[in-house]
VEXDREN-2710 file (C-alpha; in Angstrom, 1 decimal):
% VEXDREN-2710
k/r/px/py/pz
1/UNK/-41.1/151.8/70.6
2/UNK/-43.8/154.5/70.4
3/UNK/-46.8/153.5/68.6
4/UNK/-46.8/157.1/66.5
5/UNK/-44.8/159.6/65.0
6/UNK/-45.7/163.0/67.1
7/UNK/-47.8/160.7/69.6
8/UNK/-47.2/163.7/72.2
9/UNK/-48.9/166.6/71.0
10/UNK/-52.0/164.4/70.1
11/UNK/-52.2/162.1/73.1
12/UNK/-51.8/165.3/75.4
13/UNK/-55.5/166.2/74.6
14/UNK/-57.3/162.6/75.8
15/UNK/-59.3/163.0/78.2
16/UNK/-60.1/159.5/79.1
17/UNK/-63.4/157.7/78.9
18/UNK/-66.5/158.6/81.7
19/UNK/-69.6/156.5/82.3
20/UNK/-72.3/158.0/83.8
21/UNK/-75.4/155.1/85.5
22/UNK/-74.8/153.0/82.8
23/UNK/-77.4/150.3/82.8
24/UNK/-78.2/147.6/80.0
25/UNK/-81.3/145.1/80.4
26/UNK/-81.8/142.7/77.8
27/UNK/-86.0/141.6/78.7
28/UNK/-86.2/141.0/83.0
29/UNK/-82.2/140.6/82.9
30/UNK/-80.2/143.0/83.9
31/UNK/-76.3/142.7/82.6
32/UNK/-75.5/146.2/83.8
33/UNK/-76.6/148.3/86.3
34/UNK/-75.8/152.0/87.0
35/UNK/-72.4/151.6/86.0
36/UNK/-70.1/155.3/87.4
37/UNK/-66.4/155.7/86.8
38/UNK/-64.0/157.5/85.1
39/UNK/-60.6/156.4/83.2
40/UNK/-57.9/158.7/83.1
41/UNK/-55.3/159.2/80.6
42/UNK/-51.9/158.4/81.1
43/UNK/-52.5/155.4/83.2
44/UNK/-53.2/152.1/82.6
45/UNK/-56.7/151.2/83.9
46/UNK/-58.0/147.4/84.2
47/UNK/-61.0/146.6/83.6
48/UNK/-61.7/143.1/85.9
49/UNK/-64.9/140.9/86.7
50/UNK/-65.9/137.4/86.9
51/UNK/-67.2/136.0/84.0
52/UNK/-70.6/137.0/83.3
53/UNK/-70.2/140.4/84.8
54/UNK/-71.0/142.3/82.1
55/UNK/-67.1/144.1/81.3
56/UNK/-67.7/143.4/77.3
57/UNK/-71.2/144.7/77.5
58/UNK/-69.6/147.5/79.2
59/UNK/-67.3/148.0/76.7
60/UNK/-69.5/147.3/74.2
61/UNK/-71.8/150.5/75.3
62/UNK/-68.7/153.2/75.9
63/UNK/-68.5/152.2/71.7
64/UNK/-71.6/152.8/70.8
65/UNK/-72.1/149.1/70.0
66/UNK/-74.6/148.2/72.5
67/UNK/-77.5/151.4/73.5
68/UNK/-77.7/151.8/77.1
69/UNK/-81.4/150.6/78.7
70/UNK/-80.3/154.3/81.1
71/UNK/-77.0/156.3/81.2
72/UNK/-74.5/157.3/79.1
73/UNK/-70.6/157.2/78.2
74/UNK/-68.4/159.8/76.8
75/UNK/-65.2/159.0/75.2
76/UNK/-63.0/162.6/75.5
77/UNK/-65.7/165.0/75.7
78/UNK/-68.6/163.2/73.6
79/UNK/-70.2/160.1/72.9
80/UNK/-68.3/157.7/70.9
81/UNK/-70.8/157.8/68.0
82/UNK/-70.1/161.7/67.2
83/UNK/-66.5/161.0/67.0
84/UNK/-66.3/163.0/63.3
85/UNK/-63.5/160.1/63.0
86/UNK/-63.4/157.4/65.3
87/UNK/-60.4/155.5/64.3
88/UNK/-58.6/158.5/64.8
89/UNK/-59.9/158.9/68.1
90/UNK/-60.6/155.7/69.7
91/UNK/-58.8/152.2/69.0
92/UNK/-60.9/149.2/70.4
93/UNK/-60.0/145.4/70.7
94/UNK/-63.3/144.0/71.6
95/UNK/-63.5/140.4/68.7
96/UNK/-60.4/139.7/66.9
97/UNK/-61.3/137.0/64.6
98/UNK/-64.1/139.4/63.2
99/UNK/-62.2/139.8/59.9
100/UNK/-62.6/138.1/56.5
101/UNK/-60.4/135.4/56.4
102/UNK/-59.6/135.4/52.6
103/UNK/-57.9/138.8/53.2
104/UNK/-54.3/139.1/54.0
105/UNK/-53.3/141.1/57.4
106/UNK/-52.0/144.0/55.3
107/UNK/-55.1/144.6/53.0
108/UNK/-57.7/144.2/55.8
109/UNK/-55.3/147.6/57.7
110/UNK/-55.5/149.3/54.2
111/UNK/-58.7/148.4/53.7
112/UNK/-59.5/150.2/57.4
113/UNK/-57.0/153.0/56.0
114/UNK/-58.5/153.9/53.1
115/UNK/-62.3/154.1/54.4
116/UNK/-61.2/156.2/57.5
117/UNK/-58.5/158.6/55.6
118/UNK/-55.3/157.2/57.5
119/UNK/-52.4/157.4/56.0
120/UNK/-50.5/154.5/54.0
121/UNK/-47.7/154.7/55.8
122/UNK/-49.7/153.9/59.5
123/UNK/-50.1/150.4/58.3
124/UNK/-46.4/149.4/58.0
125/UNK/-45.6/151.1/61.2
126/UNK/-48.5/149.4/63.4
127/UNK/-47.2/145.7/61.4
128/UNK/-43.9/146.7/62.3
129/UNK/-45.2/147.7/65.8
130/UNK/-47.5/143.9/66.5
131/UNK/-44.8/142.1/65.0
132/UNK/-46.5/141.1/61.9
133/UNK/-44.7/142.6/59.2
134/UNK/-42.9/139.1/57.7
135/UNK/-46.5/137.4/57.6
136/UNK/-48.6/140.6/56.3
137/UNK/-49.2/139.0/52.9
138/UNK/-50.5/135.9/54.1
139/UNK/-54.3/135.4/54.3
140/UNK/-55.4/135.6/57.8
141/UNK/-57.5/132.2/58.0
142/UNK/-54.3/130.6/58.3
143/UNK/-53.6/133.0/61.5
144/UNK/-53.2/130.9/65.0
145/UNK/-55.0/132.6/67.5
146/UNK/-52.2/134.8/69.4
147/UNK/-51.4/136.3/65.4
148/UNK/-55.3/137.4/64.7
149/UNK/-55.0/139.1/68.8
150/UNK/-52.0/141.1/67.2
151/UNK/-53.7/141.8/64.0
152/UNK/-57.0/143.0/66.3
153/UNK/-54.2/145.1/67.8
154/UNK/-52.8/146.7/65.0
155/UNK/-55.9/148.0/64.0
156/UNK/-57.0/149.3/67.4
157/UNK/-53.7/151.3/66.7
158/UNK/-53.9/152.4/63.2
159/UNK/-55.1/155.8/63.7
160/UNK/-53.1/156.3/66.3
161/UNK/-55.3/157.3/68.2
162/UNK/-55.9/159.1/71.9
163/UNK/-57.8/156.3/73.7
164/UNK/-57.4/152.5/73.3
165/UNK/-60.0/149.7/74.5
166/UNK/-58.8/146.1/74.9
167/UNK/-60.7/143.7/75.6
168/UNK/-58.7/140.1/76.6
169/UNK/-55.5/141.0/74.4
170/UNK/-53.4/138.6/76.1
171/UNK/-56.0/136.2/74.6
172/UNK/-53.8/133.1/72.8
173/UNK/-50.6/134.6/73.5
174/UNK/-47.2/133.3/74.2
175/UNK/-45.0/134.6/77.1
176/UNK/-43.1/136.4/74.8
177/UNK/-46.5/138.3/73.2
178/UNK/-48.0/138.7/77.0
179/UNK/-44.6/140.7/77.7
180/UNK/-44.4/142.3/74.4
181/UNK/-48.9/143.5/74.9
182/UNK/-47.5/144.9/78.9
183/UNK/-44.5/146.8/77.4
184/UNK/-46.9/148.1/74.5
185/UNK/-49.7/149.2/77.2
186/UNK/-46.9/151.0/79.6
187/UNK/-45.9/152.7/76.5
188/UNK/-49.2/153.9/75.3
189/UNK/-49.9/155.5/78.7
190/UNK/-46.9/157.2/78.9
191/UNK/-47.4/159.0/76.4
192/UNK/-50.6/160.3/77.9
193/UNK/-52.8/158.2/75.8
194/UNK/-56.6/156.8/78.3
195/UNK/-55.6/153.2/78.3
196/UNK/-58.7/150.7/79.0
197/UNK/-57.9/147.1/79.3
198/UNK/-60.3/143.9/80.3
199/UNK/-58.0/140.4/81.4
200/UNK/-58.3/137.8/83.6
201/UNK/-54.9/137.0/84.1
202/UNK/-54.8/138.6/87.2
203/UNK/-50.9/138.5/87.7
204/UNK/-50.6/140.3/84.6
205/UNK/-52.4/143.2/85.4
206/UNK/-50.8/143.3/88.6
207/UNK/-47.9/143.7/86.6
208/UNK/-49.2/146.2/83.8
209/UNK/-52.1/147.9/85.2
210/UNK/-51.7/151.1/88.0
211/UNK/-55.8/151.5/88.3
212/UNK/-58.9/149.3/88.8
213/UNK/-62.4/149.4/87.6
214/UNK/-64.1/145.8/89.3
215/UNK/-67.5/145.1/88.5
216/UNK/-69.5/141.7/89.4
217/UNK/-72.9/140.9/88.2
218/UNK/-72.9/144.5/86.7
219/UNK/-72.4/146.9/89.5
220/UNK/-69.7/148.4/90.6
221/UNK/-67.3/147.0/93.5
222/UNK/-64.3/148.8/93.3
223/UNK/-62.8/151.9/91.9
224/UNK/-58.7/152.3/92.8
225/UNK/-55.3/151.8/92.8
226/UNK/-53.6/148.5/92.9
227/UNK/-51.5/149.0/95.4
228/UNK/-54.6/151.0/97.6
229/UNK/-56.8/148.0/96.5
230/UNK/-54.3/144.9/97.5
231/UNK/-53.5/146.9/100.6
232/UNK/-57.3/147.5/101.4
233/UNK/-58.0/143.8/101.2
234/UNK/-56.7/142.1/104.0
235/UNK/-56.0/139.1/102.2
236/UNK/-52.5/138.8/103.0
237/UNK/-51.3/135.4/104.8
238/UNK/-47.9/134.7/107.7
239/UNK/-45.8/132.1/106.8
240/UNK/-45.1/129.9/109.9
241/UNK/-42.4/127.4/111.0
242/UNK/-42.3/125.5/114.0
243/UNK/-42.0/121.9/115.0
244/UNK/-45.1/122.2/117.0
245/UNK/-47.3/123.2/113.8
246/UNK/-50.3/121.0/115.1
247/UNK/-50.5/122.3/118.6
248/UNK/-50.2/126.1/116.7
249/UNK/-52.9/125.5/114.8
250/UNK/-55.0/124.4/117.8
251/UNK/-54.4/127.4/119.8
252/UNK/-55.3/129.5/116.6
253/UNK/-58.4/128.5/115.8
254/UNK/-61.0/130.9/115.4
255/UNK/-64.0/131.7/113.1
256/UNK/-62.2/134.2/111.2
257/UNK/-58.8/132.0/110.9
258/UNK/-57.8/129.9/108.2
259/UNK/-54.4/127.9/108.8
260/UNK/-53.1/125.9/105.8
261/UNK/-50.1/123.5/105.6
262/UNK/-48.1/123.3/102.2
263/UNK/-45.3/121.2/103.8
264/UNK/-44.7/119.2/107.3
265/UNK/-44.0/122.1/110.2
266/UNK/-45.2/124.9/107.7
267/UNK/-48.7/126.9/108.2
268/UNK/-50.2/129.5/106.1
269/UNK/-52.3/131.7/108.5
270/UNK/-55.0/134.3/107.1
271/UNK/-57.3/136.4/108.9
272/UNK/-55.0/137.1/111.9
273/UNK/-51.7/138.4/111.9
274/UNK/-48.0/138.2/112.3
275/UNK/-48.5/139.7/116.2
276/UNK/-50.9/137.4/117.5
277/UNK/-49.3/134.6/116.3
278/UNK/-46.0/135.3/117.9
279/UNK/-47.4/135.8/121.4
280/UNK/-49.9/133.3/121.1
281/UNK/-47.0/130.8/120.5
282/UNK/-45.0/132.4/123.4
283/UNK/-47.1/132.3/126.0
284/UNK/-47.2/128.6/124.9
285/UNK/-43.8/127.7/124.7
286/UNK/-44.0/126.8/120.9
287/UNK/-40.5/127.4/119.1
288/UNK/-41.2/129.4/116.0
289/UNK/-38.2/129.1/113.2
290/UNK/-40.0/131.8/111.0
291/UNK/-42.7/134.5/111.3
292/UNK/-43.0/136.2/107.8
293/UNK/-46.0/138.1/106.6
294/UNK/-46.9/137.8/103.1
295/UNK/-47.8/140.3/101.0
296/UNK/-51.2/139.9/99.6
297/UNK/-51.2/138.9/95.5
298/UNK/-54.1/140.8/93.6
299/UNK/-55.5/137.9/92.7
300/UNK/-56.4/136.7/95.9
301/UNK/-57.7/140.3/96.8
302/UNK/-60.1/140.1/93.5
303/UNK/-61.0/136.3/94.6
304/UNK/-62.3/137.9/98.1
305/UNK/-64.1/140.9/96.6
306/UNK/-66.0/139.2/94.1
307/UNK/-67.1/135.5/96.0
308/UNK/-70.3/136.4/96.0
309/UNK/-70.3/137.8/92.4
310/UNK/-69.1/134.7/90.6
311/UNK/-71.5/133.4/87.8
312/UNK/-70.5/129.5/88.1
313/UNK/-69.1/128.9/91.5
314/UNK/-67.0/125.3/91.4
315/UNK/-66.9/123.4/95.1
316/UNK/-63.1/122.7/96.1
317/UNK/-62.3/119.7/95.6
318/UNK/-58.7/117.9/95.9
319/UNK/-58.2/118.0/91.9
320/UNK/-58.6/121.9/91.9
321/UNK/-56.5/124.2/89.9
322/UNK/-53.9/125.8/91.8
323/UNK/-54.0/129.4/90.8
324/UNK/-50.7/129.4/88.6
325/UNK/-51.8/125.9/87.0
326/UNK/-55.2/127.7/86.5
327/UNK/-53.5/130.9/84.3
328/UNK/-51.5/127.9/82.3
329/UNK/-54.9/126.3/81.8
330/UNK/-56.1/129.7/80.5
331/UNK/-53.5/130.2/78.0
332/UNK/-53.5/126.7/76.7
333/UNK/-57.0/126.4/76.1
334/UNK/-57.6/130.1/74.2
END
């Protein structure tokens, strides 16, 4: 479903969102510093960091929210601020639960309507779009969590607009929602709209996202593809099984080598490859039953690229998270 009536013609003049040495220092702290990309329309770009690395005070800036200590962002060809109508322009996720709870979900939109000379009719088409129509009239303090992320969306979208920033909209979602917000995204760049979206689920913006924009403590660590960047990283593993797993693991140890065991006879080996392996068991006499190389997952490529970036950094212990039980951690507890 298109998110606008016409949506061509006006998305085909977006010319995505630029930051130029964007830097933000609140006293002797600095949250951002000399921050330079550029999002493109017609792609959907991720915006991804460790926690703490200064992505919503990012986004915060390119709106106008937050003045830059040095630099500046453009949103199309000016600063957000001059927009002569923003809404129309530029639909932004950044707080969902920023709206007055006595109002119901369809007066807040026509509220937002009214002031910014939408059209009526956009706020039953961006209900109808989130999902919301059969609970508009209800007031949104009675509004779980993943509803007020689809009401944050529906205004982001209600002046249809060129460019869209979202900041966590997978936030409190079902699986249902998180396919519905990666369908919606797609969409929305295909139609040659500058999509800019912030998430730490990593396997969904493997799944959603075509671009990167990494940051950690503020600066800049990578700006690609996700396929260039996954590639790039090294951080794929070789599945291994032998009856001689110990001996194997012997013969490959080395500083750069990690060799992991997720079942009796079966290694995980990173930072050498497929290759090496094989001969180095040959010229042993070690049987091997598979040699597989495993493609690298983006969230292991992120893990390496920002180690040394991470605000918090928990010791491993043999109660941690496993990275799929982490993401159900993360959607339970939002």
């Amino acid at each position: 479903m298109t998110t606008a009536q016409g949506s061509s013609a006006q998305a085909s003049s977006a010319r995505g969102i630029s930051a130029h040495g964007l830097t933000k220092r609140y006293g002797d702290k600095t949250v951002v510093s000399d921050l330079t990309f550029t999002v493109r329309p017609g792609t959907v770009t991720g915006f991804l960091g460790p926690n703490g690395a200064g992505k919503s005070t990012t986004m915060r800036m390119i709106l106008g929210l937050d003045a830059p200590t040095r630099g500046h962002a453009t949103v199309g060809d000016r600063a957000y601020a001059a927009h002569p109508a923003p809404l129309n322009e530029v639909g932004a996720l950044l707080e969902a639960r920023s709206i007055h709870p006595g109002r119901t979900a369809y007066h807040h939109l026509m509220a937002l309507a009214l002031t910014h000379g939408i059209p009526r009719s956009r706020v039953s088409h961006v209900l109808e779009v989130t999902g919301l129509a059969e609970v508009s009239r209800r007031r949104v303090k009675g509004f779980s969590l993943g509803m007020g992320q689809r009401l944050g969306i529906a205004a982001a979208l209600l002046g249809d607009p060129d460019t869209v920033i979202l900041d966590e909209p997978v936030n409190g979602l079902d699986p249902e929602g998180v396919l519905w917000i990666r369908n919606l995204l797609k969409s929305l760049a295909a139609e040659g709209r500058t999509v800019f979206v912030s998430s730490h689920l990593m396997s969904e913006m493997a799944l959603t996202a075509e671009h990167l924009i990494i940051i950690g403590r503020g600066r800049l660590l990578a700006d690609t593809t996700v396929d260039a960047f996954v590639r790039a990283s090294g951080a794929g593993t070789v599945r291994v099984v032998t009856p001689e797993a110990g001996l194997l693991t012997e013969l490959l140890a080395a500083p750069d080598v990690d060799v992991t065991s997720s079942a009796p006879g079966t290694l995980e080996v990173r930072g050498t490859d497929a290759e090496h392996i094989g001969r180095t068991a040959a010229a042993h006499g070690i049987p091997l039953f598979e040699l597989t190389p495993q493609a690298a997952s983006l969230e292991q490529a992120f893990m390496d690229l920002t180690r040394d970036s991470v605000e918090f950094a928990a010791t491993t212990a043999t109660t941690a998270t496993t990275p799929a039980a982490h993401e159900r951690t993360f959607m339970e507890s939002a």
